[in-house]
Structure formats: C-alpha cells, structure tokens
N, C-alpha and C positions, 0 to 999 in steps of 0.2 A: 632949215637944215634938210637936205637930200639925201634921205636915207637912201634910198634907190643907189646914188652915185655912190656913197659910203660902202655899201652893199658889193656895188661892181669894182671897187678898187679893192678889195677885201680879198675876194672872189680873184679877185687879178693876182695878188703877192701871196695869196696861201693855193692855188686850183692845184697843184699837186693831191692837194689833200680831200679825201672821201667828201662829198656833200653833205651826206647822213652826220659824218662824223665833226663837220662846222658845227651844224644845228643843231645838235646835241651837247655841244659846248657851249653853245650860245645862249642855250635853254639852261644851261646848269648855271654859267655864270652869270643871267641875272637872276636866278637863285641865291645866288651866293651874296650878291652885290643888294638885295633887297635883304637879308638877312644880318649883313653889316652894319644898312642904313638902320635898321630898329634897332640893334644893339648901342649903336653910335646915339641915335635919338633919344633912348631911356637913359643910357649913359646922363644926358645932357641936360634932361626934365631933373634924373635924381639929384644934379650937382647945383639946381641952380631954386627948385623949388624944394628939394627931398625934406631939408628941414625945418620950414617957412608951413609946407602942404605934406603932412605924413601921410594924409590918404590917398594924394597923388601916388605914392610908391607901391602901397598895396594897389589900389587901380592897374598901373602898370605889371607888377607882378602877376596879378591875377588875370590878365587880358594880353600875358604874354604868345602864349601860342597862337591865339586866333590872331591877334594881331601879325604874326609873323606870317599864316600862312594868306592872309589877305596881300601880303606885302609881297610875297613869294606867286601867286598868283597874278596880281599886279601885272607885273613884273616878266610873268609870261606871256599876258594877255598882248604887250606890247612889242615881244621878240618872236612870238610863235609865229606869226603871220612874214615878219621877213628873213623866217630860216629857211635854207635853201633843205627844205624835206620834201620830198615824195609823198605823193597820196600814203603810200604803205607804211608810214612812218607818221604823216600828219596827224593819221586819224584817230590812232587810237592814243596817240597825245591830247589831242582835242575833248575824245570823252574821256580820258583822265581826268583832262580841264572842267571838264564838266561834274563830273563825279567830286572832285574836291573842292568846287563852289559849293553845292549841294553840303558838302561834308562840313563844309566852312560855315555856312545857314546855321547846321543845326549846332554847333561848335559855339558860335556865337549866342544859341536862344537859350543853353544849357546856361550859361557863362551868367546870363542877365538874372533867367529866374536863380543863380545859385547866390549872385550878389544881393539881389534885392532881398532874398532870402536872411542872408547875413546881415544886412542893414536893419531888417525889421527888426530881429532877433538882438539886437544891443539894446533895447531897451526892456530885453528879459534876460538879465545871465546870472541869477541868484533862482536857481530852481530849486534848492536843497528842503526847503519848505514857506517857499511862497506857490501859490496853487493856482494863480493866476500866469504866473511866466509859466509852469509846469504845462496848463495847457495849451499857453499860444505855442511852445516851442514843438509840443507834437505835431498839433495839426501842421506846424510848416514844414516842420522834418519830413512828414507823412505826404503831405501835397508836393512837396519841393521833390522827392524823389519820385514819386509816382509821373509826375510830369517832367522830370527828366526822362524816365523811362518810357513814356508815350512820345516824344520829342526824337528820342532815337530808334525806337521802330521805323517813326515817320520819316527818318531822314535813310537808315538802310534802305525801307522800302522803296522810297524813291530815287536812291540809287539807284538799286537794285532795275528799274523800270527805263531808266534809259537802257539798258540791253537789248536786244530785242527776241532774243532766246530764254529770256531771262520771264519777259514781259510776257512773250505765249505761255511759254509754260504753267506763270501762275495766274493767266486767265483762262488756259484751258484746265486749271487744275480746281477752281473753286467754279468753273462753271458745269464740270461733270458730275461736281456729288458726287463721286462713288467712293470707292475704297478709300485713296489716297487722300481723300476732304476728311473722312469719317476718322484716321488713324492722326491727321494732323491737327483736327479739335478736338484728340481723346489726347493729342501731349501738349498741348495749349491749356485744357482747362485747368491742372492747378496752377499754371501763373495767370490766365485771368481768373481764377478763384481769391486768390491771394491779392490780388492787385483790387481788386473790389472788397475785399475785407478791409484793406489801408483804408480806401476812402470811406468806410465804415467805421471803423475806428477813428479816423481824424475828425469826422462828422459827432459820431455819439460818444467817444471817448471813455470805454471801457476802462483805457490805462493809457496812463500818461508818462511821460520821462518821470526817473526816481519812485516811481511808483514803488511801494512795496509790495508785494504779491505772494502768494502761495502757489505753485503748479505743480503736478505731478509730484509731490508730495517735499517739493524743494522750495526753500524762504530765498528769497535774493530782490532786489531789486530791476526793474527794466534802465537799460542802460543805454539802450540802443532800438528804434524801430526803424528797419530799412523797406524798401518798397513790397518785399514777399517774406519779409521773417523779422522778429525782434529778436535781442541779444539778456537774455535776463542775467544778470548779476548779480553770482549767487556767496553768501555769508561766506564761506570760504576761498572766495576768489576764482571760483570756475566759473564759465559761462554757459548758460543752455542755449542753444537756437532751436527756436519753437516759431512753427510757419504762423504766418498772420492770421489764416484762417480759425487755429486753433481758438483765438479769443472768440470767434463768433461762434462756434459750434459747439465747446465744451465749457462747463462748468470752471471757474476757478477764483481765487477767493482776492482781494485786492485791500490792502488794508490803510488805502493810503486814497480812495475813493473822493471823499469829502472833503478831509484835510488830512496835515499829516500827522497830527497829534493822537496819539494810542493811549490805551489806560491799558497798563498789564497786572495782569495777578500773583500774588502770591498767596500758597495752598500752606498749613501746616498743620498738626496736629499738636495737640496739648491735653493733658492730665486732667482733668474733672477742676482737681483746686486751681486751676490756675485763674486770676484775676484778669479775667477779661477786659475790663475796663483800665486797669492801670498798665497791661500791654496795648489798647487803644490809645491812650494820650500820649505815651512812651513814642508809638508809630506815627504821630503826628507830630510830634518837636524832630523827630529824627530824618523825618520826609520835608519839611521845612528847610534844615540843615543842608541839605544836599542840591547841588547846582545843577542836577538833572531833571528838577522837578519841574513844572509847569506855572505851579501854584492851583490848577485848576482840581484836580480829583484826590481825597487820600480817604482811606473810610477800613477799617476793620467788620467781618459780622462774624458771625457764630452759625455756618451753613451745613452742619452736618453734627452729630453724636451716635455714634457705636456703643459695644458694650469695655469698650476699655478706654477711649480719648473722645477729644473735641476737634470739630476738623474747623477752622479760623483761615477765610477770605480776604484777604488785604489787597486793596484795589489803589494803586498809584498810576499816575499820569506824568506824561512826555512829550514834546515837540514834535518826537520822530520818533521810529523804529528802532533805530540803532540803542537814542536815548534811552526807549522804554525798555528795552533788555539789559542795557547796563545798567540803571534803576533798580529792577528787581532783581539785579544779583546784590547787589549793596546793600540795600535794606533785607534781603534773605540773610545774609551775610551775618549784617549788625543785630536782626531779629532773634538768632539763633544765639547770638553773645551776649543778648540781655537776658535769655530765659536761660542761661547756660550760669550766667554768673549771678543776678540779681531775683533771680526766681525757681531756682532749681527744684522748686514741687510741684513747677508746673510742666517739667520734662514728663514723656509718655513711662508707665510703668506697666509691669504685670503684679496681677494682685490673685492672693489664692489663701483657700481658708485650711490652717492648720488646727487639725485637732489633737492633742494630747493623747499619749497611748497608755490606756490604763487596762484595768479589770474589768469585766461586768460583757453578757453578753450587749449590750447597747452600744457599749464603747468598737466590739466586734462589727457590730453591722454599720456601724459609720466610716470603720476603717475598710469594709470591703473585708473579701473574702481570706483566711488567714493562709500562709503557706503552706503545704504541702507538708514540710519537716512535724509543721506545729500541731497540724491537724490529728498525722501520726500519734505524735504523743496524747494528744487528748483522749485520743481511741483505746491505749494502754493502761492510761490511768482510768 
C-alpha cells in the first residue's frame, strides 16, 4: 500500500482545506479509531471468555486506560509522520508524543505493582484477628504506595526534563545551593520525613491494619496507612489523620501489638460482709455463659480495702477490642443484679455509731457539746 500516493489523492480532493487543519484530523481520528478498536476488543474477550475466565475481566478493567492510551499512541505514532504539519505544529505534537510515552511508562509500572499487590493480598482478607494477614496487608499497603509515589515523581521528573527550560532551570537550581535549594528542602522535608517513616513502619511494624490503638487520648482502630498519614478509626465513627511520622516520634499505646485478644477489667466495690468467694464462682459460670468470652482469662481478687467497702478486680478476656468492652459491660451488668438481688448485704453502706441521749455528765460529753438554749437554762437553775 502507497501511503505516499493515498496521501497525494487526499491532498488532491480536499487542497481547499488548511494543512494544519488535515493533520490535525488525521491525528484525532486515529485517536478515535484506536479507541473504538479496544472498546470493540474487550467487548469481544468479555463476550467470549467473560464467563469461562472472570479474571480476564478484571484484568481488562483494570488495564483499561493504559491500554487505551498505548493504542491511542499507537496510533499516532503511525499518522504523525504522514500529516501534512509544519515544523510549527510537528513539534510540539512530537514532545507531546513523547511526554505521554513517558506518562504511559509510568501508567503502566503503577498498574503492575498495584495488581501484584492485589494478587498477593488474596491470600490475606480475614484481618479482623488473624495477625499474620494484619501484617502482610500493611507492609504491602505501606510499600505498594510509597512506590507508587516514587514511581511518579520519576516519571514527572522525567517529563519534566525533556523541556529544555524546564531541564536548565532545575540544573541550575540544585547546582547553586543557595536560597531557592535551601527553601525547596525546607518544603520537601515533611514528605520525605513521612515517606521514610512508611518504610519504617512497614519494616518494624509499630501498627498494623485494625490495629487498636490509643492516640492523643482517642481509642479507634487504624483503618487506613497511606504513603504520609494513616486514617485511624475512631469508636464513634470519626476519623483522625495522623501524619506517619507521628508513630515514630511520639509515644502511643497499641493494644492489639501481639495479638488481638485483651483481658478487660472490671472495678467494684462491696460491703465488708459480702462473700467473696461465692461472688468468684457466681463470675465464673456467668463468664462461661457468655459467647464473648475466649475461654482463656476470668479471675476475681480482693485489690483494695478503705474504711467503708472492698474494692474487687474481675479480669475477663476477649478475641478483640470490640469484644472485650461489650464483655465487661455484660458481666458489669449481670454482676451488679446478682449483688442487687441475691446478696443485698453486700451492697456498699454508711455506718455510724448512735448513742442514746440520757442524763449524767458522761452521756454529755459523748454527745458533744449541748445547745446554746440548754446551756442557758442550766446556768439558771
């Protein structure tokens, strides 16, 4: 086929019409015409494999854009060179061309590490309290977007570097040192601070996905760590965003470190008579009962005495965090309806000693000192 000759007959039945303005149609319609052909072709994968190969479909979904702008590239690669453009017009279509290979590179290496990422991660999707998926899923969460984000610096910057105004500038600009290097590493450091605390976190693993946590004086769970901040999830349903560095520089409590199972307490007081022991066995058939329990911790002690109650420890265990608070509201619950109905002397009281008001100075000085009225009269008689 004789493009050339296609060309010059083209050229022959449209030369009325602008040059610029052929090639510029020629440019957008195989645009168009590549953008059809992949519609038409996933069309045709889903209709014949879609239900035979269901990963073919996500494949194709998720590799849709790149796919389309390689097609669309394509596509120009093969009409740019025979549209009738001017230098004034070629050129900066050309580093377009260039610019959106470059864009398409990094398009594509996001695309792989986010599948592969997805593919590892199906053989962890019960994180709620297995500790083993809790940690593969961070470190890839934590590695997968940091390396996303290094993946697209590199691909702006290299944009960026095909300009050539572009390219002086930010060689003369990190080769002077002066002011402008000093002011653009003083707003770069907290995202490479952040960006190196991820990989610190994915490495030593302070907190992990569902983690439970304590921060800034808030319980919630981690829900989310992106490349410079986690999302914590907090018991009432807000969310905090707390920069990444924060784990590495400040103190904060994590209760969910080791595994996810918690033993919570509960605090109460009781009356001197009350039978310790027959409220102990009472809190063990009752912590048995309950389908919150573990089976692993249940224990009462006797951890304090004032001068009016017994302060009593009851230590119950849980799976999880969640469990281990609705646990100890239940058995709080049910503990306070056993001493309320089947031991009411062992509810807290106030105690005080009453003395009989008689005659006799003795009876006077234990009563404290007498009224005013009374004294009067004594004085009289």
């Amino acid at each position: 086929m004789n493009w050339q000759a296609i060309m010059a007959d083209i050229d022959g039945m449209f030369g009325w019409i602008p040059s610029w303005f052929v090639g510029l149609s020629l440019v957008l319609g195989a645009i168009l015409l590549a953008l059809a052909l992949h519609r038409l072709a996933a069309w045709s994968l889903n209709r014949a494999f879609g239900t035979r190969l269901p990963l073919l479909g996500v494949f194709i979904e998720r590799t849709t854009g790149p796919a389309q702008l390689a097609l669309c590239l394509g596509a120009v690669a093969l009409v740019l060179p025979l549209a009738p453009l001017d230098d004034t017009m070629r050129t900066p279509l050309m580093r377009l061309f260039v610019v959106a290979v470059i864009a398409l590179i990094g398009w594509i290496s996001i695309r792989i590490v986010d599948m592969s990422a997805a593919r590892y991660l199906q053989n962890f999707r019960d994180v709620s309290e297995n500790f083993v998926a809790r940690k593969h899923v961070t470190q890839v969460r934590v590695f997968k977007r940091v390396t996303d984000t290094i993946i697209v610096i590199i691909t702006v910057s290299t944009a960026l570097m095909t300009f050539d105004s572009v390219r002086q500038y930010g060689v003369s600009l990190f080769a002077s040192a002066g002011a402008a290097g000093i002011i653009v590493g003083l707003a770069a450091r907290p995202l490479l601070s952040n960006l190196i605390a991820g990989l610190q976190i994915a490495i030593t693993q302070p907190i992990r996905i569902e983690d439970a946590v304590i921060i800034e004086n808030e319980w919630g769970w981690v829900e989310d760590i992106a490349a410079t901040y986690v999302v914590i999830r907090l018991w009432d349903w807000r969310r905090m965003v707390v920069p990444l560095s924060y784990f590495i520089e400040k103190p904060f409590q994590n209760w969910t470190r080791d595994t996810a199972s918690l033993i919570g307490v509960i605090a109460l007081h009781v009356d001197y008579r009350a039978d310790v022991a027959r409220i102990r066995r009472w809190l063990q058939e009752a912590v048995k009962q309950s389908e919150l329990w573990d089976g692993a911790v249940v224990n009462l002690q006797v951890v304090d005495a004032d001068s009016r109650t017994l302060e009593l420890r009851a230590l119950v265990s849980a799976r999880n965090a969640p469990q281990s608070w609705d646990l100890r509201c239940e058995i709080r619950e049910k503990l306070m309806a056993f001493i309320r109905d089947e031991m009411p002397e062992a509810l807290p009281r106030e105690r005080a000693i009453l003395i009989p008001l008689g005659g006799g100075d003795d009876a006077d000085v234990m009563r404290g000192p007498a009224p005013p009225e009374k004294m009067r009269a004594r004085a009289r008689n």
